[in-house]
FIKOLZA-1660 file (N, C-alpha, C; in steps of 0.1 Angstrom, whole numbers, plus 5000, padded with zeros to 4 digits):
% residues 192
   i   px   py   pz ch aa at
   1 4764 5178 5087  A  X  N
   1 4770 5173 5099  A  X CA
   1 4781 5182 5103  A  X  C
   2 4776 5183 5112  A  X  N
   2 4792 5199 5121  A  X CA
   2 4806 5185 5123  A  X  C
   3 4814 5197 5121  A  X  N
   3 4829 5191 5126  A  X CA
   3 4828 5185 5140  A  X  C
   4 4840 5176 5142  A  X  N
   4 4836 5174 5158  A  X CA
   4 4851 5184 5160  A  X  C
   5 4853 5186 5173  A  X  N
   5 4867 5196 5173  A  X CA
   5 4875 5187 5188  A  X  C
   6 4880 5188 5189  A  X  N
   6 4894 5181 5198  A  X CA
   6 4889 5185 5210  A  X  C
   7 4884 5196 5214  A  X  N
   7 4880 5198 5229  A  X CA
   7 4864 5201 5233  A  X  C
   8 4860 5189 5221  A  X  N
   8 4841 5189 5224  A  X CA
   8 4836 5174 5235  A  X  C
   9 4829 5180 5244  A  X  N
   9 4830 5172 5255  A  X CA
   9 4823 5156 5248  A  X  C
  10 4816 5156 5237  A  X  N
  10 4807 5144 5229  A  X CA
  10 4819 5138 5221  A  X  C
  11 4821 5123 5224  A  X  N
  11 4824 5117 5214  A  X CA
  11 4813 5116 5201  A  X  C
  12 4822 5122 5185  A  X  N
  12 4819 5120 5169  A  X CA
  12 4807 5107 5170  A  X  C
  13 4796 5114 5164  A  X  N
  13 4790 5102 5159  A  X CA
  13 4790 5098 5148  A  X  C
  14 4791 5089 5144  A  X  N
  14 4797 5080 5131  A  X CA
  14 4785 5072 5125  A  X  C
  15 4775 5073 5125  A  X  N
  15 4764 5067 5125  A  X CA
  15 4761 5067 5110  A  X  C
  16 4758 5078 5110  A  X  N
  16 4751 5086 5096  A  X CA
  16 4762 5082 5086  A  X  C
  17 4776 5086 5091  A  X  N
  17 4788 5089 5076  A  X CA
  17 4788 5072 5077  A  X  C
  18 4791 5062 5089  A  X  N
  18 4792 5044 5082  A  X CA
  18 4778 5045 5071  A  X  C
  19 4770 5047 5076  A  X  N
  19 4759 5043 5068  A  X CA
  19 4761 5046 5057  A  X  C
  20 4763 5061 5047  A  X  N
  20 4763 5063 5037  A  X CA
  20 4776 5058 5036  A  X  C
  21 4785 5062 5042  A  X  N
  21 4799 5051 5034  A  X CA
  21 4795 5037 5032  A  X  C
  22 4788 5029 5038  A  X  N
  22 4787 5010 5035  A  X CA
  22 4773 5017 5020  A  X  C
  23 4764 5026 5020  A  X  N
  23 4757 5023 5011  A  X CA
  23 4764 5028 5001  A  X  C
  24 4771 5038 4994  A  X  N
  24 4777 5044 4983  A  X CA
  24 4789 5029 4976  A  X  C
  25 4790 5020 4987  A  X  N
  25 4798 5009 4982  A  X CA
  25 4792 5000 4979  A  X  C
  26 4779 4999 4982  A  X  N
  26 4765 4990 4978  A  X CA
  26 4767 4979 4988  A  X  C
  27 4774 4979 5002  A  X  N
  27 4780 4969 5009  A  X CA
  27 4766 4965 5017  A  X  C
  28 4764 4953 5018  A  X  N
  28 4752 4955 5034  A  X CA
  28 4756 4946 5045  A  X  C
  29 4749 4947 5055  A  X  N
  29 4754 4948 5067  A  X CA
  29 4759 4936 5070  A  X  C
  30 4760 4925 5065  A  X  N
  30 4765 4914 5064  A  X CA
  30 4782 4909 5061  A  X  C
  31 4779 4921 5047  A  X  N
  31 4790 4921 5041  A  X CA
  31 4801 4930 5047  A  X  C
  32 4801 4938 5053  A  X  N
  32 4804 4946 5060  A  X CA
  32 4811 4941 5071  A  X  C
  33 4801 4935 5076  A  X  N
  33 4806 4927 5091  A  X CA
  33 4815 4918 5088  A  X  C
  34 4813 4907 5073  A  X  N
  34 4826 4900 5071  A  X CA
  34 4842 4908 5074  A  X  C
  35 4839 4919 5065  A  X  N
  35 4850 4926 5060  A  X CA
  35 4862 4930 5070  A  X  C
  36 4848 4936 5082  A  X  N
  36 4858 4943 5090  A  X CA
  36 4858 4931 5106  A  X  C
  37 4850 4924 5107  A  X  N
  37 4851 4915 5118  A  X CA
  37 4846 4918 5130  A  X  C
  38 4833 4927 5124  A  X  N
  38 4825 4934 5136  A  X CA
  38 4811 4926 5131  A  X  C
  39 4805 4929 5146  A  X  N
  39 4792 4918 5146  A  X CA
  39 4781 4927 5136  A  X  C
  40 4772 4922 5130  A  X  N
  40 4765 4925 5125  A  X CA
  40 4752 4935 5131  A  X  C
  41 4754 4928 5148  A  X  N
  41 4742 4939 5155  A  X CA
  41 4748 4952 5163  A  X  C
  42 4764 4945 5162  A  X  N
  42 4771 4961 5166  A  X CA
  42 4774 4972 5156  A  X  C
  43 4775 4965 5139  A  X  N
  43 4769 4976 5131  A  X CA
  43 4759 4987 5133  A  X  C
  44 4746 4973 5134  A  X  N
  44 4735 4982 5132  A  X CA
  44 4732 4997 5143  A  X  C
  45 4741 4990 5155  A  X  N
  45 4737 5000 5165  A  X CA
  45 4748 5011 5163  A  X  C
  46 4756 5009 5159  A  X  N
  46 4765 5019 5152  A  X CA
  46 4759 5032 5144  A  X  C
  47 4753 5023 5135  A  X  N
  47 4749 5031 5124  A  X CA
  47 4736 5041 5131  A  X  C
  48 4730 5035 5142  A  X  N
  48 4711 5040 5148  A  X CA
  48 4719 5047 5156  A  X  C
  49 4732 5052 5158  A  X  N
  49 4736 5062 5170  A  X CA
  49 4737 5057 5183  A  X  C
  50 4734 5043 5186  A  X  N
  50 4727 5038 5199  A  X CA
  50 4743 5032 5203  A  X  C
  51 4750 5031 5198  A  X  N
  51 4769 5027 5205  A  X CA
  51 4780 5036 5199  A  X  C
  52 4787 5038 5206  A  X  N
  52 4800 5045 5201  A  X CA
  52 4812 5035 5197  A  X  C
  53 4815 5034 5189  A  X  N
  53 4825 5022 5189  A  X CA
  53 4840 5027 5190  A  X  C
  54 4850 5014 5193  A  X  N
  54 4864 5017 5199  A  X CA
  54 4870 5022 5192  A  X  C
  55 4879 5024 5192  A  X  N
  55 4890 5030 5181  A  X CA
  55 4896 5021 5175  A  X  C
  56 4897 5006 5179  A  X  N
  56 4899 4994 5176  A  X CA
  56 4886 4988 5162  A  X  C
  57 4874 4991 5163  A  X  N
  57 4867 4990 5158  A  X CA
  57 4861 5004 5151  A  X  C
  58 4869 5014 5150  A  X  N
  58 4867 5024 5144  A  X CA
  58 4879 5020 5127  A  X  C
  59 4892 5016 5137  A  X  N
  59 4906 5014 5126  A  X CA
  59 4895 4998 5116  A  X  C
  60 4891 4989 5120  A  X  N
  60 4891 4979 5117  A  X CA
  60 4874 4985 5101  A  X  C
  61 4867 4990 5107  A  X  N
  61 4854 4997 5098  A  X CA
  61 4865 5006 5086  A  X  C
  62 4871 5011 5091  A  X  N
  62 4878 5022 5082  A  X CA
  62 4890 5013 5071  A  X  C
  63 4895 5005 5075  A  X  N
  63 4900 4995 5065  A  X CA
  63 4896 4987 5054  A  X  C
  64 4883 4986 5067  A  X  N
  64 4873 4975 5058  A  X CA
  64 4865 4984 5042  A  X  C
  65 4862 4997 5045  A  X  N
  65 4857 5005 5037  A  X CA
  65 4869 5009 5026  A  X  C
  66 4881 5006 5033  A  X  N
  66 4891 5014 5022  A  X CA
  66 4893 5034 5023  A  X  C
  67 4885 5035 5037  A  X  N
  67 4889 5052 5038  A  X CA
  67 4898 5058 5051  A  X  C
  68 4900 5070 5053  A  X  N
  68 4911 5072 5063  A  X CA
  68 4899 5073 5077  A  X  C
  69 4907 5068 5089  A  X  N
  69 4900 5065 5102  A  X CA
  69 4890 5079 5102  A  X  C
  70 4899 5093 5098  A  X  N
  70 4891 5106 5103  A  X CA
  70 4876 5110 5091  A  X  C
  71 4879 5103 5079  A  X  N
  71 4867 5103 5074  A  X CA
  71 4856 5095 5079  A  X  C
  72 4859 5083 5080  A  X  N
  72 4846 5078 5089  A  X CA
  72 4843 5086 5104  A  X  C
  73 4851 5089 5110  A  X  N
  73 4848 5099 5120  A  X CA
  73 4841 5112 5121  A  X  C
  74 4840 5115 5106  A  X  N
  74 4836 5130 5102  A  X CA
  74 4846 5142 5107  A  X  C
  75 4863 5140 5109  A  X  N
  75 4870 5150 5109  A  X CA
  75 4875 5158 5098  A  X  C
  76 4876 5172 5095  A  X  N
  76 4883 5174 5083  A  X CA
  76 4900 5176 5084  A  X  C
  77 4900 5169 5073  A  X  N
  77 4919 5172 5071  A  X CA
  77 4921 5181 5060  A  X  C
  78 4931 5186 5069  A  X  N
  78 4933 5200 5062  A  X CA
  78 4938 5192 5045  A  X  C
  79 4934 5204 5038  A  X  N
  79 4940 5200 5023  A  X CA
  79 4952 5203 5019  A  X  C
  80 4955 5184 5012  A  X  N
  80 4972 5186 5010  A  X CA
  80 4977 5196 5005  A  X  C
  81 4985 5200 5003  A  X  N
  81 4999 5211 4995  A  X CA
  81 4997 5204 4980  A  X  C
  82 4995 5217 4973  A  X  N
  82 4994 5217 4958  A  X CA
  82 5010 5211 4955  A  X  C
  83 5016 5211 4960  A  X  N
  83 5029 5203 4954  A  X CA
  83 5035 5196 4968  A  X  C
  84 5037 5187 4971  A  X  N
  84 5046 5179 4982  A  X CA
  84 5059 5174 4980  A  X  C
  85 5066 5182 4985  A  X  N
  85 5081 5178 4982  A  X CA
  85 5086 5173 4998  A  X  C
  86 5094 5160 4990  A  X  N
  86 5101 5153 5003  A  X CA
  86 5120 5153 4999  A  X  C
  87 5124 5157 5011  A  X  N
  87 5139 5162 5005  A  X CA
  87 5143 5143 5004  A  X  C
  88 5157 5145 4996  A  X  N
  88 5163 5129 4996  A  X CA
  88 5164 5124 5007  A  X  C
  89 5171 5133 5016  A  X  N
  89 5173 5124 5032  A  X CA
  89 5161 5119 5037  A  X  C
  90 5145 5124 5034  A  X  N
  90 5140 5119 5041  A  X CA
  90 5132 5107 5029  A  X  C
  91 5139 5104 5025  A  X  N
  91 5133 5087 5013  A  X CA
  91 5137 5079 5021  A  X  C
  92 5128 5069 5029  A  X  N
  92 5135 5057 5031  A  X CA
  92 5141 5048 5025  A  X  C
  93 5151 5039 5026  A  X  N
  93 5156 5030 5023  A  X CA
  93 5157 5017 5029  A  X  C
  94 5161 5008 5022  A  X  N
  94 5160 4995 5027  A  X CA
  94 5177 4989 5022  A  X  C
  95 5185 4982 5027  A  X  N
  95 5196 4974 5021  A  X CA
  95 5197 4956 5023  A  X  C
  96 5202 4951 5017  A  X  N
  96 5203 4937 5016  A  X CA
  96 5211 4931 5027  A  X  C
  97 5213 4923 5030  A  X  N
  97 5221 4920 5042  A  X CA
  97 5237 4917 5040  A  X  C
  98 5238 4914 5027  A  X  N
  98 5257 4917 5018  A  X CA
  98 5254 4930 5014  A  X  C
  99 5246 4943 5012  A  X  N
  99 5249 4956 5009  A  X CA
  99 5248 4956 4994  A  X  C
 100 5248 4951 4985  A  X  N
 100 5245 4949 4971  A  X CA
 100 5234 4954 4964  A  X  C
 101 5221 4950 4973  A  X  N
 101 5211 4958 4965  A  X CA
 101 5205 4966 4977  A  X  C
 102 5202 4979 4975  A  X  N
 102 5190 4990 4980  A  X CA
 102 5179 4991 4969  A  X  C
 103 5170 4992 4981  A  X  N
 103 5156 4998 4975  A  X CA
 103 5149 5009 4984  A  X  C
 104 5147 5020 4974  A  X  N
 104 5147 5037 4980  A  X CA
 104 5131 5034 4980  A  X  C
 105 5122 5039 4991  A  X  N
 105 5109 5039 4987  A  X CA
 105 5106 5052 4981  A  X  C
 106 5098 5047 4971  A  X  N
 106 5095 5064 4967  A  X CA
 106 5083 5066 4965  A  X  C
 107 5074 5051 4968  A  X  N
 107 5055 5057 4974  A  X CA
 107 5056 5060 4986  A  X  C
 108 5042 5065 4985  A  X  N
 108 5037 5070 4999  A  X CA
 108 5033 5059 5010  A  X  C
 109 5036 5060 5020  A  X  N
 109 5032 5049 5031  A  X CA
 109 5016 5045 5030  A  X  C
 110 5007 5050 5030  A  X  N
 110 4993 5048 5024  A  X CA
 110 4992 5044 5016  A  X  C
 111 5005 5040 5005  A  X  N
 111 4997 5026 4994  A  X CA
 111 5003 5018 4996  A  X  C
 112 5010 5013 5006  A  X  N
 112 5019 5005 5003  A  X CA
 112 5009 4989 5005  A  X  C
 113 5011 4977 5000  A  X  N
 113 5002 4968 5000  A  X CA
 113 4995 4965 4994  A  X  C
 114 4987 4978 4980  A  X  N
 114 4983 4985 4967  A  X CA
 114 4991 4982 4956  A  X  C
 115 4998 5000 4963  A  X  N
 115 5008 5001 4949  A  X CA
 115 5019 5007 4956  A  X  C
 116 5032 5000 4951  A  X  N
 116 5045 5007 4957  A  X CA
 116 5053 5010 4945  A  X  C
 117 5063 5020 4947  A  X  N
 117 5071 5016 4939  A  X CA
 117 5086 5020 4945  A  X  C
 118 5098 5018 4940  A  X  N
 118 5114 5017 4940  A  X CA
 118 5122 5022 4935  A  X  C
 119 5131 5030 4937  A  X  N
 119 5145 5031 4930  A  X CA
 119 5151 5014 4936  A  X  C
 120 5160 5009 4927  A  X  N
 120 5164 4998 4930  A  X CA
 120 5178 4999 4927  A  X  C
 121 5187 4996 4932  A  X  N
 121 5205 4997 4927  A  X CA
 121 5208 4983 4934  A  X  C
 122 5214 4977 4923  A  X  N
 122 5222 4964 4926  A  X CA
 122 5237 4967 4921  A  X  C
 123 5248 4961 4929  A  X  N
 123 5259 4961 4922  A  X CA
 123 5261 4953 4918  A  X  C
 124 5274 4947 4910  A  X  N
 124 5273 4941 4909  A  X CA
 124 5273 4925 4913  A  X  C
 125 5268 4912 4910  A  X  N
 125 5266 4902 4917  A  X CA
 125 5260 4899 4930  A  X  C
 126 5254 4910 4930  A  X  N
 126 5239 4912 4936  A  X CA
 126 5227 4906 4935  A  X  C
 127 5219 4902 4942  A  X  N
 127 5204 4900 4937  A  X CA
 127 5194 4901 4949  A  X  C
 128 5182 4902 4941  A  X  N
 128 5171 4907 4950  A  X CA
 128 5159 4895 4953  A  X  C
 129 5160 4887 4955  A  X  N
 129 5155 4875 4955  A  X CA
 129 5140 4874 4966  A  X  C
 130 5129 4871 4960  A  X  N
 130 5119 4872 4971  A  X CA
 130 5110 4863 4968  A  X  C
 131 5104 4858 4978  A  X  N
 131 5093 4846 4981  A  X CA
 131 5079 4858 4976  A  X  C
 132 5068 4843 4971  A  X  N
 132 5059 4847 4965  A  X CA
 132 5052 4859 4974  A  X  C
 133 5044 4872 4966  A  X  N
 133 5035 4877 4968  A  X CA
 133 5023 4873 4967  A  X  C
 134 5013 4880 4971  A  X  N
 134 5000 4874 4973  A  X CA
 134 4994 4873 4960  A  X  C
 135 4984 4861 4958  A  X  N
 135 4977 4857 4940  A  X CA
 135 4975 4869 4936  A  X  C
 136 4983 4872 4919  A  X  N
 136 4975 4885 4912  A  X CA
 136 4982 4895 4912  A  X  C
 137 4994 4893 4920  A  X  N
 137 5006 4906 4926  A  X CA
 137 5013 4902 4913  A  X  C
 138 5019 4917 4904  A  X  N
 138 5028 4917 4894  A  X CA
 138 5037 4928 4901  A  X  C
 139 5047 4929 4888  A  X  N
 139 5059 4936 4892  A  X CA
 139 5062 4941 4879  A  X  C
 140 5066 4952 4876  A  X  N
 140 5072 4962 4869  A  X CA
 140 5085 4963 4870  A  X  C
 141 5092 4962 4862  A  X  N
 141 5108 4964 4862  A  X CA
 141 5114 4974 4848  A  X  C
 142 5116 4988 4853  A  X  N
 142 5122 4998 4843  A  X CA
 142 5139 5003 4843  A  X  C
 143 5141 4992 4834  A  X  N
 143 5160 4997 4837  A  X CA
 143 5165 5006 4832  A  X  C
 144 5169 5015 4840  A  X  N
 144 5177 5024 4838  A  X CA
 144 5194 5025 4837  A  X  C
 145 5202 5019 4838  A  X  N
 145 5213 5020 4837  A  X CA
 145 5222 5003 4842  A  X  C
 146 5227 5000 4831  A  X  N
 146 5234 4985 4836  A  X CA
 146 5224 4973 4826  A  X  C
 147 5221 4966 4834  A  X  N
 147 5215 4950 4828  A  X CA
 147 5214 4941 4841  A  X  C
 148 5198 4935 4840  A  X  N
 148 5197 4930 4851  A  X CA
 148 5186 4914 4843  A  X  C
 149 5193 4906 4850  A  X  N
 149 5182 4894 4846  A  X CA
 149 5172 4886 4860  A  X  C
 150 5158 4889 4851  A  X  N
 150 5148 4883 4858  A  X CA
 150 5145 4871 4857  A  X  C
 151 5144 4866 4873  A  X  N
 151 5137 4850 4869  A  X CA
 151 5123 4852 4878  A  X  C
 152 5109 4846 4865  A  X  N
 152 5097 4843 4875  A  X CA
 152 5089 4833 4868  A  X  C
 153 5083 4828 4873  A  X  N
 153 5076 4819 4866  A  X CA
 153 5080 4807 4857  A  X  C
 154 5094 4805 4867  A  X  N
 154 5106 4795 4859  A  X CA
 154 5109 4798 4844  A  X  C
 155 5108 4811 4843  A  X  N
 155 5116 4818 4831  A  X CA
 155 5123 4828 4835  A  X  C
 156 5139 4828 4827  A  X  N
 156 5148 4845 4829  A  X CA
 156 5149 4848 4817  A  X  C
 157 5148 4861 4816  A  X  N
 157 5153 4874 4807  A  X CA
 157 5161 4881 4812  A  X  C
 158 5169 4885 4803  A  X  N
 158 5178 4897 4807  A  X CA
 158 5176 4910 4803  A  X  C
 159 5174 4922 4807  A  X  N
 159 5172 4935 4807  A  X CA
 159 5179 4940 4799  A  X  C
 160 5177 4949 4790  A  X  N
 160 5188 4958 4784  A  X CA
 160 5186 4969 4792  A  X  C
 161 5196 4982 4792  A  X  N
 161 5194 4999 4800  A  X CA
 161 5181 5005 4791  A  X  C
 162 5165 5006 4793  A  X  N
 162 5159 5013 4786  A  X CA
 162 5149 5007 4782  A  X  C
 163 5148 4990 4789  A  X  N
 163 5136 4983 4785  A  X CA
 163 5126 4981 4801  A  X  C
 164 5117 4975 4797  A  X  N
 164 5107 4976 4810  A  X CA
 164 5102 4956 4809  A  X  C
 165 5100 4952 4823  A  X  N
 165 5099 4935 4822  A  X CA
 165 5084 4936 4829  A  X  C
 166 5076 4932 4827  A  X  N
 166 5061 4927 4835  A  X CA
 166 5061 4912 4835  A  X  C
 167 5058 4911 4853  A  X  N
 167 5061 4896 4852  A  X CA
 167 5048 4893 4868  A  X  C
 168 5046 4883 4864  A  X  N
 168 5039 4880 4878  A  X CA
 168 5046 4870 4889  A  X  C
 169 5045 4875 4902  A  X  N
 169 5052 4874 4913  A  X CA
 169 5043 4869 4923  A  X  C
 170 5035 4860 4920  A  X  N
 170 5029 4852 4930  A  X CA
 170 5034 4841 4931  A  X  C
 171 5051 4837 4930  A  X  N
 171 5058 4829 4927  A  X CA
 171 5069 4833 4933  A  X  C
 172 5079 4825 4934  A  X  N
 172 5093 4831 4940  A  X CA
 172 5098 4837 4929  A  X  C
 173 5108 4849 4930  A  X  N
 173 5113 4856 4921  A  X CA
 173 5127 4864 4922  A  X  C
 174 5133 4866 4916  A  X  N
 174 5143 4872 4916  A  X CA
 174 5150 4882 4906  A  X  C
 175 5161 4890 4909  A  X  N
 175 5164 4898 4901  A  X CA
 175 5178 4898 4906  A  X  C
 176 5186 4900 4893  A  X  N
 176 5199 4897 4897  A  X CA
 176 5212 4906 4886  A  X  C
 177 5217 4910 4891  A  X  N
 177 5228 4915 4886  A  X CA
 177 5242 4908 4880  A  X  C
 178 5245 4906 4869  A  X  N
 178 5252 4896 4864  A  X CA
 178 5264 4902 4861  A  X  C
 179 5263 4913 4858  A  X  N
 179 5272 4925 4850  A  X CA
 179 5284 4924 4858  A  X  C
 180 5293 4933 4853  A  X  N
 180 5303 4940 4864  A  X CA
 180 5301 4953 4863  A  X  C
 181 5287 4963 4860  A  X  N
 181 5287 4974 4867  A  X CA
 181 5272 4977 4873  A  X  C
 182 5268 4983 4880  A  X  N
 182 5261 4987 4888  A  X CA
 182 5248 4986 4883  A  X  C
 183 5236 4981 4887  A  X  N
 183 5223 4984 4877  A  X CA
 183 5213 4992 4887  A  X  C
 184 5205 5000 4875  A  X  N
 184 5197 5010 4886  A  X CA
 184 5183 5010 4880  A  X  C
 185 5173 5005 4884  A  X  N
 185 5161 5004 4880  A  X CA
 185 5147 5008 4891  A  X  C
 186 5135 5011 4880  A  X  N
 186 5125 5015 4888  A  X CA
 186 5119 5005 4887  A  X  C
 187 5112 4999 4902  A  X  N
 187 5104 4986 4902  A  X CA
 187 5089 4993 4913  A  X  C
 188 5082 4987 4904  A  X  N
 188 5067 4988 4906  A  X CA
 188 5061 4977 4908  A  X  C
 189 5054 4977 4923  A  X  N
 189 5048 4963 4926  A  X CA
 189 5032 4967 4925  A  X  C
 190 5023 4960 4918  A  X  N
 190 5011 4965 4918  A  X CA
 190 4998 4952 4927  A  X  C
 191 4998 4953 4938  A  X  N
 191 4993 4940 4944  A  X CA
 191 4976 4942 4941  A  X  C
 192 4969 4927 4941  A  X  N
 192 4956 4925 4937  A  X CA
 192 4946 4936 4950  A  X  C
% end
């Protein structure tokens, strides 16, 4: 299949690559159509070359598969950098609304709703308190410096500097700084 290029007068046909992408996942046209909330006969005609679909229904097929928009389009992306460095200023962050706890993102935007993970700093009398994640979502907690107690599943522990907590968070949950010095830990959310 040729590249399509940015100034080719034919809109990419996508026909051929849906098709082998829904069969390599063993998906059929049904299942497919659940997934992504496209009709079943605008698949087919997708796939026979006979419709071009929107970009709305390009994003919604490419979600549904789990691949990037330009692979189902048949574009190539250039290949990543053998090493990817992001300077500190550009880590996002997030703060609490009393300033007590931040959380630095330190995945990549592409997993986020997968797998994320955090630098987390609470000061003290802090806490990080959050409504259930979705069934099957756990969380990883790696303390690094201080002492932090977890409550989930209407149980708390408390952290030592150096231990790691696995706990499931399809429940309300919290993390809380009890100390009087600062706690800094790496939290890993891994969703179903």
């Amino acid at each position: 299949m040729s590249t399509p290029s940015l100034d080719s007068p034919e809109p990419p046909k996508v026909g051929a690559t849906l098709q082998a992408l829904r069969q390599a996942q063993a998906l059929s046209l049904d299942e497919l159509s659940r997934r992504a909330g496209v009709s079943k006969s605008m698949l087919s005609q997708i796939e026979r070359n006979q419709a071009n679909p929107t970009v709305a229904v390009v994003w919604r097929l490419a979600n549904a598969l789990r691949v990037e928009m330009s692979e189902l389009l048949g574009v190539e992306r250039p290949p990543a950098p053998a090493i990817e460095r992001v300077a500190a200023h550009s880590i996002p962050s997030m703060s609490s609304p009393d300033g007590l706890c931040q959380l630095r993102i330190l995945g990549p935007i592409d997993l986020a709703g997968q797998f994320e993970w955090y630098q987390l700093t609470i000061e003290p009398g802090g806490a990080l308190e959050s409504a259930a994640h979705e069934p099957g979502s756990r969380e990883h907690l790696s303390l690094l410096s201080g002492s932090l107690e977890i409550t989930a599943g209407g149980s708390s522990q408390t952290l030592a500097c150096g231990e790691t907590a696995r706990y499931a968070v399809d429940g309300p949950h919290a993390i809380r700084n009890l100390s009087g010095q600062q706690a800094v830990a790496l939290l890993v959310v891994l969703h179903p």
